[in-house]
Biotite code that builds the C-alpha atoms (Angstrom):
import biotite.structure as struc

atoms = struc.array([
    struc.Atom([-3.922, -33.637, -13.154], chain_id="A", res_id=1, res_name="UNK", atom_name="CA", element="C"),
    struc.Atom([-3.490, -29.742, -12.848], chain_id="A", res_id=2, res_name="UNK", atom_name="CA", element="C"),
    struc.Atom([0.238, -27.950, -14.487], chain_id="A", res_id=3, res_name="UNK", atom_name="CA", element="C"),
    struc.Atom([2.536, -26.928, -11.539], chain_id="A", res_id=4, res_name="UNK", atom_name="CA", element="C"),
    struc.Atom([3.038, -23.747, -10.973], chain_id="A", res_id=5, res_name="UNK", atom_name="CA", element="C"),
    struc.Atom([5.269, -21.710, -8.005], chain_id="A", res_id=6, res_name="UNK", atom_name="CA", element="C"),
    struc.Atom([3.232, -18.592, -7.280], chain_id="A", res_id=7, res_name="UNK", atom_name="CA", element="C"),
    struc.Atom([4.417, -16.183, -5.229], chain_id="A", res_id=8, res_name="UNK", atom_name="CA", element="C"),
    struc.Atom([1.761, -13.296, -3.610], chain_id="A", res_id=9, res_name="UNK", atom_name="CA", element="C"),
    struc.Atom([2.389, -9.928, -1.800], chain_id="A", res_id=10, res_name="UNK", atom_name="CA", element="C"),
    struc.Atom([-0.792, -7.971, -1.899], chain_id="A", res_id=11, res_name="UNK", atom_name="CA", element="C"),
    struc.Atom([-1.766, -7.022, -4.913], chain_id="A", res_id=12, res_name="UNK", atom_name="CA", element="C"),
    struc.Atom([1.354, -8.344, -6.437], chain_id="A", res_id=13, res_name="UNK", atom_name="CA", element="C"),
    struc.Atom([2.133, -11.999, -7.935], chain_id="A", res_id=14, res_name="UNK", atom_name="CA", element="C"),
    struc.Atom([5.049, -13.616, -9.148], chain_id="A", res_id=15, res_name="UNK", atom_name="CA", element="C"),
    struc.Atom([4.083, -16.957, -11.281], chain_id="A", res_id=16, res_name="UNK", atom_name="CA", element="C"),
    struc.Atom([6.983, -19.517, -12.476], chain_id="A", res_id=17, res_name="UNK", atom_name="CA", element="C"),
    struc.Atom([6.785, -22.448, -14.233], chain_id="A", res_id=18, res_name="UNK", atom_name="CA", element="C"),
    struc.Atom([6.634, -24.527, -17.373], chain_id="A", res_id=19, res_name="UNK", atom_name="CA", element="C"),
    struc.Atom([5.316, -21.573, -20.003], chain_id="A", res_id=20, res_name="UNK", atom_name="CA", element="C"),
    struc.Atom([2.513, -24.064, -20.839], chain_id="A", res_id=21, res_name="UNK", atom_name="CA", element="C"),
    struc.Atom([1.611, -24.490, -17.220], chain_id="A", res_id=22, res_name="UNK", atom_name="CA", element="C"),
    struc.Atom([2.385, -20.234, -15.868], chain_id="A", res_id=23, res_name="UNK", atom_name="CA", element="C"),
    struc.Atom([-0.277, -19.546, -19.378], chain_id="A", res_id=24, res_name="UNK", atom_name="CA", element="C"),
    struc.Atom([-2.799, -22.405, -17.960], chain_id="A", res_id=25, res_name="UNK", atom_name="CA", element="C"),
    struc.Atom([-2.885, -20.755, -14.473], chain_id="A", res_id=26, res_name="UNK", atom_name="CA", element="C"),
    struc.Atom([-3.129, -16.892, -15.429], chain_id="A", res_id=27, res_name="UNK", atom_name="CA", element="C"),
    struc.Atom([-6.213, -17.758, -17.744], chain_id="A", res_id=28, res_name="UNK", atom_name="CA", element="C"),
    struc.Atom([-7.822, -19.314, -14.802], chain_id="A", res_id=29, res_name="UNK", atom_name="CA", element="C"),
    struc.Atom([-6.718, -16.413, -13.202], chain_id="A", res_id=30, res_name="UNK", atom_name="CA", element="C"),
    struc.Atom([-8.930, -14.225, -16.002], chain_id="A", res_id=31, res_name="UNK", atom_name="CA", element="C"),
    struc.Atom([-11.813, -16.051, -15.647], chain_id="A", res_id=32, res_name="UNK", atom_name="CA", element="C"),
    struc.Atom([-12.515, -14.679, -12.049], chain_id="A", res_id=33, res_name="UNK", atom_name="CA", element="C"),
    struc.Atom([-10.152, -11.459, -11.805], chain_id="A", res_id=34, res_name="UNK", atom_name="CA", element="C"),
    struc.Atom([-9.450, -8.420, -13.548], chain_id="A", res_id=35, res_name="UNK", atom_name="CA", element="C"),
    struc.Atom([-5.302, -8.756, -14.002], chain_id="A", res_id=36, res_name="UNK", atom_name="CA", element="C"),
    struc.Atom([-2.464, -7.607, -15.808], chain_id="A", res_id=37, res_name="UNK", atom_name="CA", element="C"),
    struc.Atom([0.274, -9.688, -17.388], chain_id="A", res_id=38, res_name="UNK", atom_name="CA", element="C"),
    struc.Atom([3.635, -7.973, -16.900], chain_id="A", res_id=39, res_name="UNK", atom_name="CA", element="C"),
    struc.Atom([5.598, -10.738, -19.329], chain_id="A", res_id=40, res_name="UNK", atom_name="CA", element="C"),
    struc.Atom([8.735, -11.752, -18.105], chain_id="A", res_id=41, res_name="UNK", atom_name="CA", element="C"),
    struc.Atom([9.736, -10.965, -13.917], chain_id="A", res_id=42, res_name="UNK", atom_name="CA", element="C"),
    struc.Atom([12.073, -7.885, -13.931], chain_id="A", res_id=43, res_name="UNK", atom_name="CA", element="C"),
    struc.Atom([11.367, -6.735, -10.671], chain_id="A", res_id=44, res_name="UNK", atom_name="CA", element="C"),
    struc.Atom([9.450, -7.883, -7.637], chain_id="A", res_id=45, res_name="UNK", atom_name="CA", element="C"),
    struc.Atom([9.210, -6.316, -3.821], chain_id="A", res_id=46, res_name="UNK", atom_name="CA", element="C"),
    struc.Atom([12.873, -4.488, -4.616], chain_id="A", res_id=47, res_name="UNK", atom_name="CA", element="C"),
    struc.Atom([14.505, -7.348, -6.229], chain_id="A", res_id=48, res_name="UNK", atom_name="CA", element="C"),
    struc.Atom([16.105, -6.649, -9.714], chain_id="A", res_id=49, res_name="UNK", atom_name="CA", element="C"),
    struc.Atom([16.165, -9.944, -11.910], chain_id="A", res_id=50, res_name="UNK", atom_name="CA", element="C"),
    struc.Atom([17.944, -10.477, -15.048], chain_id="A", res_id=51, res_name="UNK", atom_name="CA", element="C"),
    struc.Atom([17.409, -13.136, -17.348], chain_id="A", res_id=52, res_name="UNK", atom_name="CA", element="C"),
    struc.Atom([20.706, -14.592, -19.161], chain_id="A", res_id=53, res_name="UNK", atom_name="CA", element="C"),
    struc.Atom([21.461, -17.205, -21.805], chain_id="A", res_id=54, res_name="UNK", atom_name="CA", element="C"),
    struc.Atom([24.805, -19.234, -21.548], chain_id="A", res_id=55, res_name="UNK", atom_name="CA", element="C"),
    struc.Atom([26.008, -21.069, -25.012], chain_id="A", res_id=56, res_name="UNK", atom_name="CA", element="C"),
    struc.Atom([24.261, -23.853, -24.819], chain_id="A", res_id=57, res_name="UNK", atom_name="CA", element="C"),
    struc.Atom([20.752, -22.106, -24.532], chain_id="A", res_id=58, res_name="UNK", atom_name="CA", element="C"),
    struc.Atom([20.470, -22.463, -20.962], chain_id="A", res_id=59, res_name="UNK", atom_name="CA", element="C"),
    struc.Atom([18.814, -19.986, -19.056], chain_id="A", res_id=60, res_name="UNK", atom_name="CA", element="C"),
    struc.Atom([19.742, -18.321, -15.758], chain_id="A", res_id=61, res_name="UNK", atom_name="CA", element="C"),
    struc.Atom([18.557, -15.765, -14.103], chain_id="A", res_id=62, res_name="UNK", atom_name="CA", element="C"),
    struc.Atom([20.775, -13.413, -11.818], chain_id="A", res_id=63, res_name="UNK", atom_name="CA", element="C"),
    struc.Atom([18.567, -11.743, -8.865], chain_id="A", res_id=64, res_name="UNK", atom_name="CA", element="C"),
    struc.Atom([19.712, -8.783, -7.042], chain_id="A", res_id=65, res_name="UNK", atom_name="CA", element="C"),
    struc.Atom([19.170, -5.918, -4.631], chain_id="A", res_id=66, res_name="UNK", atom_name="CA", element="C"),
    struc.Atom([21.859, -3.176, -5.739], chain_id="A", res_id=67, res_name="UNK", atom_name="CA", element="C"),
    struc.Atom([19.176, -0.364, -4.965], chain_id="A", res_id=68, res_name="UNK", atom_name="CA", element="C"),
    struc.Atom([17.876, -1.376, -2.330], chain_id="A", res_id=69, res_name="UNK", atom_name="CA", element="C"),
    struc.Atom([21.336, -2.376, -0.597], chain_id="A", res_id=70, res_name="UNK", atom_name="CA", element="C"),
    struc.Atom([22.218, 1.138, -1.322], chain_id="A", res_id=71, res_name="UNK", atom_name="CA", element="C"),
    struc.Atom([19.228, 2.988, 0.547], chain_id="A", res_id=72, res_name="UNK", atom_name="CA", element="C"),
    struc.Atom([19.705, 0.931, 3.200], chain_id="A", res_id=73, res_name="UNK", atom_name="CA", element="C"),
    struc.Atom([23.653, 1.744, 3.284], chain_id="A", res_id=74, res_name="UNK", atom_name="CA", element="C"),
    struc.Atom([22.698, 5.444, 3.433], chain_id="A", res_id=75, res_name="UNK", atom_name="CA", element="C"),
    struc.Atom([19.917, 5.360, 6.130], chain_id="A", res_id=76, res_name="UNK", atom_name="CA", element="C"),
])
């Protein structure tokens, strides 16, 4: 059976999450028959700002927002 993988595309854009074992499957099948860049871990994507935050117990969470882009729109 093939890792699971959420992959979201926009263009020439991607997004890939996922079990680290399963994301680093995918983007090497991904090299095989494109050209690509690996950004590391999502920061931004299509005007959303995402930061990546570890609670006590080692937990991850990840906060996503649109400050920025709330504000242009405000001032339009």
């Amino acid at each position: 059976m093939k890792p699971k993988v959420i992959v979201d595309v926009t263009v020439d854009d991607c997004a890939v999450g996922g079990k680290q074992s399963n994301v680093n499957w995918f983007m090497e099948q991904l090299e095989k028959r494109f050209r690509i860049t690996r950004g590391g871990r999502l920061k931004k994507h299509l005007g959303v700002d995402y930061e990546w935050i570890k609670d006590d117990n080692g937990r991850t969470a990840i906060k996503a927002t649109m400050n920025k882009g709330v504000k242009d729109i405000v001032k339009s």
